[in-house]
PyMOL CGO cylinders between C-alpha atoms (Angstrom):
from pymol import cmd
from pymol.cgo import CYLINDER

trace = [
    CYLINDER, 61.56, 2.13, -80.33, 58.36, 0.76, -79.53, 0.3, 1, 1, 1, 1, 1, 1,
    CYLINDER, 58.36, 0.76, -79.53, 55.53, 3.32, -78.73, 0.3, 1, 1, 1, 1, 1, 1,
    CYLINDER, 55.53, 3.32, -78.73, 52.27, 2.50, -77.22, 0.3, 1, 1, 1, 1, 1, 1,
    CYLINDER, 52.27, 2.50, -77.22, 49.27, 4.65, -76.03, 0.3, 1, 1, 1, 1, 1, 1,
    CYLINDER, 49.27, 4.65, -76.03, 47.75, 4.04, -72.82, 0.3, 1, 1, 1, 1, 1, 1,
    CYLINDER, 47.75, 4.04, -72.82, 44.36, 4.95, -70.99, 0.3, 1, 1, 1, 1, 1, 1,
    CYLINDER, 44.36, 4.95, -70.99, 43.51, 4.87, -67.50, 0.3, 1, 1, 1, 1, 1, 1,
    CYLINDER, 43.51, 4.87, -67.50, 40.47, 5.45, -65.18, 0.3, 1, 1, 1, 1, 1, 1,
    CYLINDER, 40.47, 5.45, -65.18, 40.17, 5.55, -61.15, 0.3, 1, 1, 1, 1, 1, 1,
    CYLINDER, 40.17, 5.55, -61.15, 37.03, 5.03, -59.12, 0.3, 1, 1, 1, 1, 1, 1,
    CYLINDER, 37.03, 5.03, -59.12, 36.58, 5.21, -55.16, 0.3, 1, 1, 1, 1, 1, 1,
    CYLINDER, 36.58, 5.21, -55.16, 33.41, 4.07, -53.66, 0.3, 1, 1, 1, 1, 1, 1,
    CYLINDER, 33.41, 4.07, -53.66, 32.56, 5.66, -50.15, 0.3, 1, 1, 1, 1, 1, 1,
    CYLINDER, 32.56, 5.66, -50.15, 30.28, 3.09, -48.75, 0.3, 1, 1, 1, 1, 1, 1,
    CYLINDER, 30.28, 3.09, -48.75, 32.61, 0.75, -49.08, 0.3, 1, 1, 1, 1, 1, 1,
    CYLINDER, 32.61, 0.75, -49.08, 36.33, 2.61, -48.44, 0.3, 1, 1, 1, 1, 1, 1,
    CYLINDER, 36.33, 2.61, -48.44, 37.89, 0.72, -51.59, 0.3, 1, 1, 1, 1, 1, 1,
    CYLINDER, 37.89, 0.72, -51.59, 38.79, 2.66, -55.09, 0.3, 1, 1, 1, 1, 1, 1,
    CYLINDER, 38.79, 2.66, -55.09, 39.59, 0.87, -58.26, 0.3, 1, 1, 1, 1, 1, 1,
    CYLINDER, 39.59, 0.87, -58.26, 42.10, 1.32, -60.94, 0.3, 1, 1, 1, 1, 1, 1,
    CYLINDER, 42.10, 1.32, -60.94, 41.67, 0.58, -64.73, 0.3, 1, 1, 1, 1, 1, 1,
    CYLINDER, 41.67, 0.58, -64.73, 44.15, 0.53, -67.37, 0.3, 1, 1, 1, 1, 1, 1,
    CYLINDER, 44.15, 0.53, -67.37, 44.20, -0.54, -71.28, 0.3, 1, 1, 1, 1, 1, 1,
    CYLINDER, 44.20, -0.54, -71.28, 47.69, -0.58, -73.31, 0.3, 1, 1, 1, 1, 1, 1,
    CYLINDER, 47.69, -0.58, -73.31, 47.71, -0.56, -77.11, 0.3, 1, 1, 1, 1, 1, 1,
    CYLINDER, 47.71, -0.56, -77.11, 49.98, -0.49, -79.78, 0.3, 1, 1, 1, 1, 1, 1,
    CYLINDER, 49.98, -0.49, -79.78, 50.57, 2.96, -81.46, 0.3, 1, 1, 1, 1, 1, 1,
    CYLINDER, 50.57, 2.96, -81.46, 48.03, 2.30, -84.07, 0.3, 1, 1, 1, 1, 1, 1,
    CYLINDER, 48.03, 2.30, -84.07, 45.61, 2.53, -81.41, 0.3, 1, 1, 1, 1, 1, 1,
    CYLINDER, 45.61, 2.53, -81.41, 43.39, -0.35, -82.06, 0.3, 1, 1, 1, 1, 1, 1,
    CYLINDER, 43.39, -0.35, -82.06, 45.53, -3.26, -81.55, 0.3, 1, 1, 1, 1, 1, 1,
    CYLINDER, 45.53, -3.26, -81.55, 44.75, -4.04, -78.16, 0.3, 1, 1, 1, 1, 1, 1,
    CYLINDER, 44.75, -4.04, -78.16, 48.08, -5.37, -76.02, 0.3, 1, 1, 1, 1, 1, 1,
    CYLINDER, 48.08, -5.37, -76.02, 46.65, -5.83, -72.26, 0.3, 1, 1, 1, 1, 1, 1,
    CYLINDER, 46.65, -5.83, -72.26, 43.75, -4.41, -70.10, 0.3, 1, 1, 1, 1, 1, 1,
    CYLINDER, 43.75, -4.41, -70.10, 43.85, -4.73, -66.32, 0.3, 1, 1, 1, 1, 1, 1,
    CYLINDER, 43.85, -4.73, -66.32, 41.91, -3.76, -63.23, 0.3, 1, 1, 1, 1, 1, 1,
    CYLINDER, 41.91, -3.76, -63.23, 42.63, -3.80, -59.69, 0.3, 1, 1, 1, 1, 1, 1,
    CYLINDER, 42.63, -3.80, -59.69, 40.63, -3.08, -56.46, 0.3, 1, 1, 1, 1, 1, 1,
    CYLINDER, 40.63, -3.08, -56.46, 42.71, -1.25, -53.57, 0.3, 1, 1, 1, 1, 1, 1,
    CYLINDER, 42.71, -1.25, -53.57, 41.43, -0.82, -50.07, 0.3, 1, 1, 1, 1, 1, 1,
    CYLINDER, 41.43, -0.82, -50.07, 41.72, 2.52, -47.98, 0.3, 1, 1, 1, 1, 1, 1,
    CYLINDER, 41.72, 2.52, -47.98, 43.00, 4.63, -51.04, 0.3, 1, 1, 1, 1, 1, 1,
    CYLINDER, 43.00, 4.63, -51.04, 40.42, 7.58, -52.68, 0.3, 1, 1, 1, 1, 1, 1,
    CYLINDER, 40.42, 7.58, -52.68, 40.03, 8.47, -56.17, 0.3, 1, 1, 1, 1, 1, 1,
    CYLINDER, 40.03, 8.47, -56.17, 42.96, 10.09, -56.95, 0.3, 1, 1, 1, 1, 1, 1,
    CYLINDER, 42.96, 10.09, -56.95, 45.48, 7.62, -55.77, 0.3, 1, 1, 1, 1, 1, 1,
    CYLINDER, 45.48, 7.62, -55.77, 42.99, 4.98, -57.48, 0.3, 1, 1, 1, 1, 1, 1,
    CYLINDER, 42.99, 4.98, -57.48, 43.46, 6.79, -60.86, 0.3, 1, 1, 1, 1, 1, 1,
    CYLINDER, 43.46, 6.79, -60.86, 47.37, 7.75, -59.84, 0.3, 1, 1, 1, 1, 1, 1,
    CYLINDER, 47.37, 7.75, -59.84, 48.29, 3.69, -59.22, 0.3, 1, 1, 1, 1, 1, 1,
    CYLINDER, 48.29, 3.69, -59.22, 46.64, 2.93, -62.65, 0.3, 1, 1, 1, 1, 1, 1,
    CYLINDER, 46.64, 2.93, -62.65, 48.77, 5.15, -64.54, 0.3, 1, 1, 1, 1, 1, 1,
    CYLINDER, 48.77, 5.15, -64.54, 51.86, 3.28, -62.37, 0.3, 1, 1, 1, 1, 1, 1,
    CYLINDER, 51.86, 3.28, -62.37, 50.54, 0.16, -62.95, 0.3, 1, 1, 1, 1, 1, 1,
    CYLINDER, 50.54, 0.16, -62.95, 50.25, 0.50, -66.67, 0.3, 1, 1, 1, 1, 1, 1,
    CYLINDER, 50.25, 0.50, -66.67, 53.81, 1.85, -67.20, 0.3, 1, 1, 1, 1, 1, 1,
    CYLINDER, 53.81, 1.85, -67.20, 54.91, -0.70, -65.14, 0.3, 1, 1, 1, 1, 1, 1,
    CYLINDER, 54.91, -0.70, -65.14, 53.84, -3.21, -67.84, 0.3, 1, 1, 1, 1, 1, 1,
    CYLINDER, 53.84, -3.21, -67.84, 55.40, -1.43, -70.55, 0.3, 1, 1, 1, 1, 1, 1,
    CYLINDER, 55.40, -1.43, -70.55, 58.41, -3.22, -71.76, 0.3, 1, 1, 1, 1, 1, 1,
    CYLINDER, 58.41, -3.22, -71.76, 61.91, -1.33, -71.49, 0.3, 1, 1, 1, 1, 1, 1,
    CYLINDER, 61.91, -1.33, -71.49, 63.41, 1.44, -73.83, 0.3, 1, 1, 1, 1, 1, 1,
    CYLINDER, 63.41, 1.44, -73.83, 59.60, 1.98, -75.23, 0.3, 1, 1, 1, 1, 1, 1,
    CYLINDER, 59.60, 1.98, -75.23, 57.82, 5.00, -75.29, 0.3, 1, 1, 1, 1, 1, 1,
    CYLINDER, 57.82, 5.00, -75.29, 54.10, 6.13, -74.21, 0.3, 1, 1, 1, 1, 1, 1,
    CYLINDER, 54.10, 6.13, -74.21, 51.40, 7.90, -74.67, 0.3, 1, 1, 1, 1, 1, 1,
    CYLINDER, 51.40, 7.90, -74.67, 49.03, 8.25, -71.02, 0.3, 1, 1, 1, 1, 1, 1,
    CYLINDER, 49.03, 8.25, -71.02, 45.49, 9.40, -72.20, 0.3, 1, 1, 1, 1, 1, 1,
    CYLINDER, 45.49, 9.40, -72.20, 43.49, 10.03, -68.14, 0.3, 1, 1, 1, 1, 1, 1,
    CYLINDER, 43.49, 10.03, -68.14, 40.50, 11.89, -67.78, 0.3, 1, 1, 1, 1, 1, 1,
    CYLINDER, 40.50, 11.89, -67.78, 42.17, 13.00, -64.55, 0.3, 1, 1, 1, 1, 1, 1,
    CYLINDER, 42.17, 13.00, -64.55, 43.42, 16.36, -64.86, 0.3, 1, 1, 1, 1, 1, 1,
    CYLINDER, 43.42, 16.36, -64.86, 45.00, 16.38, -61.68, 0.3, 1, 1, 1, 1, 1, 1,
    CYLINDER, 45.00, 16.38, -61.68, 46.98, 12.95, -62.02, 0.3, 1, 1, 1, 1, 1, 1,
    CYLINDER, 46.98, 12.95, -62.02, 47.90, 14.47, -65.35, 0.3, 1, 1, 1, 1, 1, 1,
    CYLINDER, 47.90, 14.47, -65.35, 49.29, 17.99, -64.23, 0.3, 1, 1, 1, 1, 1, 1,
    CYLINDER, 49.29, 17.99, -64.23, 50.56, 15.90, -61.29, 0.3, 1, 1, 1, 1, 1, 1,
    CYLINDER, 50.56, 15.90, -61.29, 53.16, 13.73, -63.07, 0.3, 1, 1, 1, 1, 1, 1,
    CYLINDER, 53.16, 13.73, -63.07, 54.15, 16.37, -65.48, 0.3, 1, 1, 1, 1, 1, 1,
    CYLINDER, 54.15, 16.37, -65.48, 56.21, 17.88, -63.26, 0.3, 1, 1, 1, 1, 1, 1,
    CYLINDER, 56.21, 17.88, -63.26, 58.75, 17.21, -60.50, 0.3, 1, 1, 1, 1, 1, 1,
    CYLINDER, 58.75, 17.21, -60.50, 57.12, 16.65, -57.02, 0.3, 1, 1, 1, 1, 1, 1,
    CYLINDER, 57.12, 16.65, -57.02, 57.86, 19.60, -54.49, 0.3, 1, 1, 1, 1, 1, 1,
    CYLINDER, 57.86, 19.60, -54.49, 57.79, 18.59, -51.58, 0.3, 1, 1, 1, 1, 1, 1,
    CYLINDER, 57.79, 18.59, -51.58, 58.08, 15.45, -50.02, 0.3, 1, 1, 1, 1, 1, 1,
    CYLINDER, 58.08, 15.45, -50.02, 55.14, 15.81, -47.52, 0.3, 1, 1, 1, 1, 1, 1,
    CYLINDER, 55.14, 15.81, -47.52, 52.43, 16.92, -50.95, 0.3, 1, 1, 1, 1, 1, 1,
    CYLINDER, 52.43, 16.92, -50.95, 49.75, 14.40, -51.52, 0.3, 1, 1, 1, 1, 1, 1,
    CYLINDER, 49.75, 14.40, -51.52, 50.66, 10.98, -53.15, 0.3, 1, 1, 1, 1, 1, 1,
    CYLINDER, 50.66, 10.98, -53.15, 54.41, 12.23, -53.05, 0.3, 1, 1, 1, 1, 1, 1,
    CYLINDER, 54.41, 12.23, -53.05, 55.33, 8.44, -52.85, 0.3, 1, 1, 1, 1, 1, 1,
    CYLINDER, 55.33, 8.44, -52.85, 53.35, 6.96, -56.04, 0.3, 1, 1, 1, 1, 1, 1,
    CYLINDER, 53.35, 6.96, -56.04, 54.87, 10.67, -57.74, 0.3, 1, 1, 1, 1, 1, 1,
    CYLINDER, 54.87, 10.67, -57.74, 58.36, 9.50, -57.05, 0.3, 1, 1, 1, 1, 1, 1,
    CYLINDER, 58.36, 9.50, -57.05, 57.85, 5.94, -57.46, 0.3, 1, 1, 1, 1, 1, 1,
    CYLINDER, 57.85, 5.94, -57.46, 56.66, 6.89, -61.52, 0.3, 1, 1, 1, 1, 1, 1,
    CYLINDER, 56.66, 6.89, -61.52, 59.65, 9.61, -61.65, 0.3, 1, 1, 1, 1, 1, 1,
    CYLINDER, 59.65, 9.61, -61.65, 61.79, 6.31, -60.61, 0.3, 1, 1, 1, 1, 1, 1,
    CYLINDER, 61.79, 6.31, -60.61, 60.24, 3.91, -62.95, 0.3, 1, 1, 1, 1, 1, 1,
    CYLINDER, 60.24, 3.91, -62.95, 60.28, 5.98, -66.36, 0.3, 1, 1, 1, 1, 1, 1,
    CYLINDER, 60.28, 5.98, -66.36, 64.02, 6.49, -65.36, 0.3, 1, 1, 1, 1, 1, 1,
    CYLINDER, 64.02, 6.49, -65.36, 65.41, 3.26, -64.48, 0.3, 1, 1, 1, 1, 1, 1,
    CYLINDER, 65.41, 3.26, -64.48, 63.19, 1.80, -67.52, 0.3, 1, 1, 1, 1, 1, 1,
    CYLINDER, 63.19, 1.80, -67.52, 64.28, 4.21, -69.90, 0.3, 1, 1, 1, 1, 1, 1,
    CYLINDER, 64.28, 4.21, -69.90, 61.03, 5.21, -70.97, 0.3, 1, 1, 1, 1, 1, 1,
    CYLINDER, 61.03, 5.21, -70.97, 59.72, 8.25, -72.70, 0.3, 1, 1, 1, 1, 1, 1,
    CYLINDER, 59.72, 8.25, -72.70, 56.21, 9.37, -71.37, 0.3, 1, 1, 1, 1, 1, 1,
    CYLINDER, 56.21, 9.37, -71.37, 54.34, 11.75, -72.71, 0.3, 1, 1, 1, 1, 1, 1,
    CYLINDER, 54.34, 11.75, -72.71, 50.88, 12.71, -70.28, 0.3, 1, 1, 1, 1, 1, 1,
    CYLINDER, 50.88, 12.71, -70.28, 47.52, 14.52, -72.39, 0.3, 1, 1, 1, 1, 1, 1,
    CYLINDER, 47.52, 14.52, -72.39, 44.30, 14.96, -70.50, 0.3, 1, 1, 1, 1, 1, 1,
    CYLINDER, 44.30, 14.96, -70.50, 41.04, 13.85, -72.14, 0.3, 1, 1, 1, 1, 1, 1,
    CYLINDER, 41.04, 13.85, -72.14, 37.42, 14.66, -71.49, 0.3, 1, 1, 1, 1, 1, 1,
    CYLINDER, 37.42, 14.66, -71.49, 35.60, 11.68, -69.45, 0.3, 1, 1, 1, 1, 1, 1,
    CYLINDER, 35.60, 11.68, -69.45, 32.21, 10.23, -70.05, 0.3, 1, 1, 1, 1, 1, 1,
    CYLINDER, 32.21, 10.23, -70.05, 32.55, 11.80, -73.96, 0.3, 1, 1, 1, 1, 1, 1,
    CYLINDER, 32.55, 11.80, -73.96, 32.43, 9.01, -75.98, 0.3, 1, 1, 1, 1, 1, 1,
    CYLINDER, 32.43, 9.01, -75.98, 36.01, 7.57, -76.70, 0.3, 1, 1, 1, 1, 1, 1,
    CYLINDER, 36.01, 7.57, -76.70, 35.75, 3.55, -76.96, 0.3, 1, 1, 1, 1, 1, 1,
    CYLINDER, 35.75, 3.55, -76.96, 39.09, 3.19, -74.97, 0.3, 1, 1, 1, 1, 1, 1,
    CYLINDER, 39.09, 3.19, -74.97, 38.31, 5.59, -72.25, 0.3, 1, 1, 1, 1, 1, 1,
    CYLINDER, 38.31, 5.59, -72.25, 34.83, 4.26, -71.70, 0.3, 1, 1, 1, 1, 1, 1,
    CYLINDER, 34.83, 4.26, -71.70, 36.13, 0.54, -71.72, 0.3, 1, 1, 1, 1, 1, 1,
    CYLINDER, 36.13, 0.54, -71.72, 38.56, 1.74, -68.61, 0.3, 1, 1, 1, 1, 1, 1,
    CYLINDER, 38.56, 1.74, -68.61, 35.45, 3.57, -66.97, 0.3, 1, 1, 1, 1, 1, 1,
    CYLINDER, 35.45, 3.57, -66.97, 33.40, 0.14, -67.53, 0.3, 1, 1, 1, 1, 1, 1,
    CYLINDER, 33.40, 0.14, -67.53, 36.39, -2.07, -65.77, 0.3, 1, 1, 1, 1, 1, 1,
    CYLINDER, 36.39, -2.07, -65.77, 36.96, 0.29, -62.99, 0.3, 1, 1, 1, 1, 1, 1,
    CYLINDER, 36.96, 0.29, -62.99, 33.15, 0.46, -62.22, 0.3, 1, 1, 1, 1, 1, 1,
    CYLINDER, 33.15, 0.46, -62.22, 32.94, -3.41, -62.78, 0.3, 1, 1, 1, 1, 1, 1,
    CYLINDER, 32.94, -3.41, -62.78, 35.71, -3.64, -60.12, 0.3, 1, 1, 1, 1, 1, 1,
    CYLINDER, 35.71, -3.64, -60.12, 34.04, -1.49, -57.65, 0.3, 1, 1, 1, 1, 1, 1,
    CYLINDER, 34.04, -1.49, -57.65, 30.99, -3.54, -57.98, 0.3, 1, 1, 1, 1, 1, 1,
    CYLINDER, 30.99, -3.54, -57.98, 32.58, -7.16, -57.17, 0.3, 1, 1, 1, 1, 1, 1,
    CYLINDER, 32.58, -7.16, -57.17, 34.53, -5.46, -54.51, 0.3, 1, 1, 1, 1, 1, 1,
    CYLINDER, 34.53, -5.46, -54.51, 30.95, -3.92, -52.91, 0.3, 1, 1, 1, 1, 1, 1,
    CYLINDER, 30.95, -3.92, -52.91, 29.47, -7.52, -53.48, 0.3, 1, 1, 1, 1, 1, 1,
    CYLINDER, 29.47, -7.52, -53.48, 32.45, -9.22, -51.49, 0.3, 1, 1, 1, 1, 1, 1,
    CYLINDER, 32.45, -9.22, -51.49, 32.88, -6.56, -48.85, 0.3, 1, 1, 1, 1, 1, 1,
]
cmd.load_cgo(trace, "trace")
C-alpha cells in the first residue's frame, strides 16, 4: 500500500472576504515531493480555508493508499478525528464530505497536529503558498 504524508495550511483575509487553502503531498520518505497546490475561495473563513485543503489533498491521493495529514490547525484536526454530531455543527458538510471520501476511496488517514510558524520546511512552504494566494487574490479583488 502506498503511504504518503501530507501538510496543509488555511488563510482568510478580512479586507478582502476570500481565505486560501495550501496543500503539499509527499511520498513516505518525506522529501520526495509528489504535488503542491493552492487555491483561493471566496466567502469562506479560516477554518473552512484550512478544512477544504485537507479535502482537497486527500482528494488527490490515489485509491487504496494511506496518509499521514500534518495541519497546524488543531481544530480541523480534532474535527475530522471523529464522527460529526450533528448535522447543523459548523462545516458539517466538508466533515461528511471527507468521512465519504476516505470511505469510498478506501483510504487509511491518520490526522497529528503540528506547531505553526516553528520551523518545519513543509509546513512553512504551505504557509508561504497560502499567503502567496491571499496576496494575488487581494491584488485582483
Amino acid at each position: 500500500m502506498q503511504e504518503f504524508i501530507i501538510y496543509t495550511d488555511g488563510g482568510y483575509s478580512t479586507s478582502k472576504n476570500v481565505g486560501a487553502g495550501a496543500y503539499v503531498i509527499l511520498k513516505s520518505d518525506g522529501t520526495t515531493l509528489v504535488e503542491k497546490k493552492a487555491f483561493v475561495l471566496r466567502n469562506e473563513t479560516s477554518q473552512r480555508a484550512e478544512l477544504l485543503a485537507i479535502l482537497a489533498a486527500v482528494n488527490a491521493l490515489p485509491y487504496r493508499c494511506s496518509a499521514k495529514i500534518k495541519t497546524d490547525n488543531l481544530a480541523a484536526a480534532l474535527g475530522l478525528g471523529k464522527a460529526p454530531r450533528r448535522r447543523n455543527q459548523p462545516d458539517v458538510d466538508l466533515l461528511f464530505s471527507y468521512k465519504n471520501l476516505i470511505r469510498e476511496q478506501k483510504l487509511r488517514i491518520e490526522i497529528e497536529w503540528v506547531r505553526g510558524h516553528s520551523g518545519h520546511p513543509f509546513n512553512e512552504l504551505c504557509d508561504n503558498l497560502c499567503t502567496e494566494a491571499l496576496a494575488r487574490a487581494e491584488e485582483e479583488l
